[in-house]
Structure formats: structure tokens, C-alpha cells
N, C-alpha and C positions, 0 to 999 in steps of 0.2 A: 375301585374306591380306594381312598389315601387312610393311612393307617394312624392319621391325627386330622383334628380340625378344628380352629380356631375355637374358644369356649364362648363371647359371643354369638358367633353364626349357629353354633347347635343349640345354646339355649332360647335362640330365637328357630329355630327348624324345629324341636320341641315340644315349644309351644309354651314356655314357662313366661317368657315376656311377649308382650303384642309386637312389639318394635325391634328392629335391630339395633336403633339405636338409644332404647331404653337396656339393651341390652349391655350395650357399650357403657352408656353413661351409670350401667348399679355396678359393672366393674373398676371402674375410672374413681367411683365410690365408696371402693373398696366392700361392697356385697355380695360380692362373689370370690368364695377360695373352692381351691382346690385339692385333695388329699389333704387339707388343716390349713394351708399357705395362701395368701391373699393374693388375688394373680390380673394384670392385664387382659383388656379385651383379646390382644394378638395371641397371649400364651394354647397351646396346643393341649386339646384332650385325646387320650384315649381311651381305648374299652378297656374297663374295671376300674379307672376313674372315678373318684368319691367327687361329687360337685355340690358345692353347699351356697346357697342363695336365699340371701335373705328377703323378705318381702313383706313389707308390713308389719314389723317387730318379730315376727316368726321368722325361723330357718326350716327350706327345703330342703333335706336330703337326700340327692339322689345317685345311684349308681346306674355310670354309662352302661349301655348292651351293646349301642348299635351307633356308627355312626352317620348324621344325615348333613349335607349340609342345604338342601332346599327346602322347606319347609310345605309341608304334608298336612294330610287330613288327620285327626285328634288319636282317631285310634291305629291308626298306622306312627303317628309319635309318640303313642306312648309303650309301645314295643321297645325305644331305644332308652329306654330308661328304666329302672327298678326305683320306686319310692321307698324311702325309709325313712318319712316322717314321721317321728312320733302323733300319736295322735292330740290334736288343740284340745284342752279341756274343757266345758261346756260347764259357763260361769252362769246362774239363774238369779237377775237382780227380780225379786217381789216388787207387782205395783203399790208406790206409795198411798194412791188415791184411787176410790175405785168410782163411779158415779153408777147409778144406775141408767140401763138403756130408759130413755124418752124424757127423763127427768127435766128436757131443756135447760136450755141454755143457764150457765152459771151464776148467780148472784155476783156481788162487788163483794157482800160476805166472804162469799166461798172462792172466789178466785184469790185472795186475802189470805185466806189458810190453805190453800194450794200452793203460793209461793212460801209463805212459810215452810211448809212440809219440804218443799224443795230449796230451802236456805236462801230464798232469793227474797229473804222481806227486805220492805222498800220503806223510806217514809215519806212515800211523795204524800204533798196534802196536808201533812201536821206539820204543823209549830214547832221546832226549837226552843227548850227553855234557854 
């Protein structure tokens, strides 16, 4: 085995992106650094490698172990990587509205103070002074 490998091809061997060349294009993007530094798809990882990937306004953290460059079944990839993502925090928006079960179907009333409650009052149907 080669003792570097492209940082696209591994984070597509991985398993971090579906695509190689999703993998390509969140570099090309600039969403992927490496040890701090923003880096092309060609530039070269190796083991103990910090690789940082962003995805969906979160950053993955990850430290290389192992390098693959065919891409593997899930837990044979995740052998070549150590995770050190913080953990996401676990935000609890409360229902604004709650209905009861069977109550049927809404009034013209209540779907009325429904969007209200959700800032989307309308005034279709009224008049204009």
C-alpha cells in the first residue's frame, strides 16, 4: 500500500461522501482542510492526518488510521478513521398548535389562528381601507 492518497479518493473510500466526485467538488469548494489548511482534491493524506469536512453547516472531524483507496463496506471504513466530532447539540422547538386526535378536520376559524400563531397571517378576502 502507498503511504499517501489523494484526500478526495479516501473521503469517498470512507464513506463520508456518496460520490467521488461530490467529493471532488466540496474540495474544489473549499470544504475540505487539512491539518487547519484548505486543500485540493489531488493534495495527498496521510496517517495521523487531521481532515476537516464540512457538511451541512457542521464540521467533521476526523483522524486518518488507515489508508484505503477502494471503497469498502461501512465498518471495515470506519476503521480508517478516528471521529472527533463534537457532539451536534439537540435544539427542542415546542408545538406551537396542538389539536386533539379526531377533532377533524379544521375550521376556516382555526386554520386562521394557525397561521397567525405561525406569522403567516394573510389578508386574502378583506378590504383595504
Amino acid at each position: 500500500m502507498s503511504e499517501s492518497v489523494r484526500v478526495d479518493v479516501w473521503l469517498w473510500a470512507v464513506r463520508q461522501l456518496k460520490t467521488r466526485t461530490l467529493a471532488t467538488n466540496s474540495c474544489k469548494a473549499g470544504h475540505v482542510r487539512v491539518n487547519g489548511a484548505p486543500v485540493k482534491a489531488s493534495h495527498k493524506v496521510k496517517v495521523g492526518d487531521e481532515v476537516r469536512l464540512r457538511i451541512e453547516g457542521m464540521d467533521r472531524i476526523l483522524e486518518v488510521t488507515k489508508l484505503i483507496v477502494k471503497r469498502t463496506s461501512a465498518p471495515l471504513a470506519q476503521e480508517c478513521y478516528i471521529n472527533h466530532t463534537p457532539e451536534r447539540a439537540k435544539v427542542y422547538i415546542p408545538p406551537l398548535f396542538i389539536r386533539e386526535r379526531g377533532a377533524g378536520r379544521p375550521t376556516k376559524k382555526d386554520r386562521r389562528e394557525l397561521d397567525r400563531l405561525r406569522g403567516m397571517e394573510s389578508n386574502w378576502g378583506r378590504l383595504e381601507d
